[in-house]
C-alpha positions as semicolon CSV with decimal commas, in nm:
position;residue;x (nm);y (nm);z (nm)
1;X;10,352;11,106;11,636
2;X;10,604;11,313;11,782
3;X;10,836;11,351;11,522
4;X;10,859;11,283;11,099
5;X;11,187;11,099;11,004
6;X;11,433;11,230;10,805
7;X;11,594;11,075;10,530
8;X;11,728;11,095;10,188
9;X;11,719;10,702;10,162
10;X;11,557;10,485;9,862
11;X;11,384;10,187;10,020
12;X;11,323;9,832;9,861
13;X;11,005;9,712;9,741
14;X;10,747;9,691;10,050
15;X;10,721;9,290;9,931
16;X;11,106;9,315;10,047
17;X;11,057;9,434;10,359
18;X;10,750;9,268;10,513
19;X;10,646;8,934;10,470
20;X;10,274;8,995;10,364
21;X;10,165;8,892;10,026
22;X;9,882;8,958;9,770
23;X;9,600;9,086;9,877
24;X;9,660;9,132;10,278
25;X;9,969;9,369;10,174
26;X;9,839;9,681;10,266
27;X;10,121;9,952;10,282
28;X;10,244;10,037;9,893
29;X;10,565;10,193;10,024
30;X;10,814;10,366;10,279
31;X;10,908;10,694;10,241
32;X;11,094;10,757;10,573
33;X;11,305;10,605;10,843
34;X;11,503;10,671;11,141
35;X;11,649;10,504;11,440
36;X;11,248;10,540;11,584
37;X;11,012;10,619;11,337
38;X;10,906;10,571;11,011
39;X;10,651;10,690;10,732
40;X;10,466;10,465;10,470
41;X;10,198;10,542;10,215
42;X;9,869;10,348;10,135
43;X;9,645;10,403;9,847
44;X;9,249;10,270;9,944
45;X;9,150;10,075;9,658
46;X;8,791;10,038;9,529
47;X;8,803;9,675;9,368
48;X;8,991;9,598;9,656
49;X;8,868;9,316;9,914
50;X;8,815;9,525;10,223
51;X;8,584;9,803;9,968
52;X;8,258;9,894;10,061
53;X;7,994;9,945;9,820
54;X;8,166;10,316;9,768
55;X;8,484;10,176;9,738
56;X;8,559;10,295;10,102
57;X;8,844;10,152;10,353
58;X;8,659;10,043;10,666
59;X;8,839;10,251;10,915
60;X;8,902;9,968;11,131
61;X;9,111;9,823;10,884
62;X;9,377;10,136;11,007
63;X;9,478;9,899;11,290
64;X;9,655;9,687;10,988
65;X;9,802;9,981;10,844
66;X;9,949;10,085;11,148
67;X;10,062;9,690;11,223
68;X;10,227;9,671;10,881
69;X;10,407;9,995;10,939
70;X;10,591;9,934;11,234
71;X;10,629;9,597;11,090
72;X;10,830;9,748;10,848
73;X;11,034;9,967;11,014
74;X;11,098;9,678;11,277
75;X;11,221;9,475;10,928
76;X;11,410;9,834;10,815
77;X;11,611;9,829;11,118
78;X;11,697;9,447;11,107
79;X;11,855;9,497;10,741
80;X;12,003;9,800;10,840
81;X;12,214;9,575;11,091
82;X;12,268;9,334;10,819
83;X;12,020;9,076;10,952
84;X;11,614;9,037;10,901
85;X;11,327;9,089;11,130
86;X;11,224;8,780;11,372
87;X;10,894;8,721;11,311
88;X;10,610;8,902;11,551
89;X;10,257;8,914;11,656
90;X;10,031;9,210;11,693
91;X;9,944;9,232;12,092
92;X;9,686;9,503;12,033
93;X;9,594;9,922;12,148
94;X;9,431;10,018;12,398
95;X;9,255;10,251;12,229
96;X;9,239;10,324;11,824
97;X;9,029;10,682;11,747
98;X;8,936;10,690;11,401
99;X;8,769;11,030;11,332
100;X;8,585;10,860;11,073
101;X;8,405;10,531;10,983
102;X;8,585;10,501;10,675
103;X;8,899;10,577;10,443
104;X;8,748;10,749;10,105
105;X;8,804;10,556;9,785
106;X;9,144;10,662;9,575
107;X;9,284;10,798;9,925
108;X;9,661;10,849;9,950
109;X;9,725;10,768;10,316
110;X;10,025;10,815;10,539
111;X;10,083;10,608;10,805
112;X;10,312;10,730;11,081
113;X;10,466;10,480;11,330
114;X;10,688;10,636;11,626
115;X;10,846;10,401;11,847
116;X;10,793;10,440;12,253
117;X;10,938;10,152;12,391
118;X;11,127;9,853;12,349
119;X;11,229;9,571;12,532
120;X;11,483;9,324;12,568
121;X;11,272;9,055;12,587
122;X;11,086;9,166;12,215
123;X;10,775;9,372;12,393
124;X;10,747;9,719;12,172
125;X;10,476;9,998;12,156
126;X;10,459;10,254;11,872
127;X;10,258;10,596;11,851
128;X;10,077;10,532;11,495
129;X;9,904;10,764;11,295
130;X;9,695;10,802;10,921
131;X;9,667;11,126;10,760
132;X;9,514;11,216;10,462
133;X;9,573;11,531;10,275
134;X;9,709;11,672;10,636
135;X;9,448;11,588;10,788
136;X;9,422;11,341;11,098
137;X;9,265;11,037;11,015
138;X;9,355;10,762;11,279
139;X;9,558;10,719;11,583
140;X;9,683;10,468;11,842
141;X;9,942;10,295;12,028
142;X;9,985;9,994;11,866
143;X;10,162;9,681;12,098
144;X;10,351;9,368;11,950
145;X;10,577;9,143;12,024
146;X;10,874;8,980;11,915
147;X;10,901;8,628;12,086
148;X;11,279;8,492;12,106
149;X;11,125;8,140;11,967
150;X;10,809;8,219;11,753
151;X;10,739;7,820;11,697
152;X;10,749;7,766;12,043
153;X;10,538;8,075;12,142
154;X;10,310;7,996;11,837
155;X;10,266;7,666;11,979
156;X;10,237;7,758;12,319
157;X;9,961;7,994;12,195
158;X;9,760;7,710;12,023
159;X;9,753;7,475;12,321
160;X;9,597;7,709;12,581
């Protein structure tokens, strides 16, 4: 991630902001936004269902993280201009390097999303990152999308 945004801004509740619920709402909170980036927090839980028998975060489960934060800032911006976020898909990364095979139980994460592109047509790519304790935990370049007409594209999707 290129850059850390700046702000002196109290955020809403994360169950505000993105649409997740129970269980499959990873991120706890935001801590930072701006115009192209954003910062969120995670804590990995031991009880919780993703927990290895250590109480471990599978590292693959970072991809979510990452989704969920630029989720959120995606949702940030959309209240920002008095609206709310149209609903989206993850398309995927190329390539997600996780310098370990697991987050350690009671971790405080941060999860870094720095936008790259956007597109008219709802196409968007973010630089994503999770640190722990300053160190370099995760990265990728996460891809979604934003379809004009989610039903239809949903359906569309199904059919095929």
């Amino acid at each position: 991630m290129t850059a850390t945004p700046e702000t002196n801004e109290i955020f809403p509740p994360i169950d505000t902001i993105l649409p997740h619920r129970g269980t499959m709402l990873l991120i706890d909170d935001v801590s930072a936004c701006s115009d192209v980036a954003l910062m969120a927090h995670a804590a990995v839980r031991g009880d919780a269902w993703y927990a290895d028998q250590s109480g471990a975060m599978p590292a693959w489960i970072g991809i979510e993280l990452m989704a969920q934060a630029v989720a959120a800032h995606i949702a940030l911006l959309a209240m920002r201009a008095g609206g709310h976020a149209r609903p989206g898909v993850l398309l995927g990364t190329r390539s997600y390097k996780a310098h370990a095979s697991a987050f350690a139980r009671d971790a405080q994460l941060t999860i870094g999303a720095h936008e790259v592109l956007r597109s008219e047509e709802g196409h968007s790519a973010y630089e994503c990152t999770i640190d722990h304790d300053g160190a370099r935990c995760a990265e990728a370049v996460i891809k979604v999308f934003q379809p004009g007409d989610f039903q239809t594209f949903i359906e569309g999707s199904l059919s095929t």
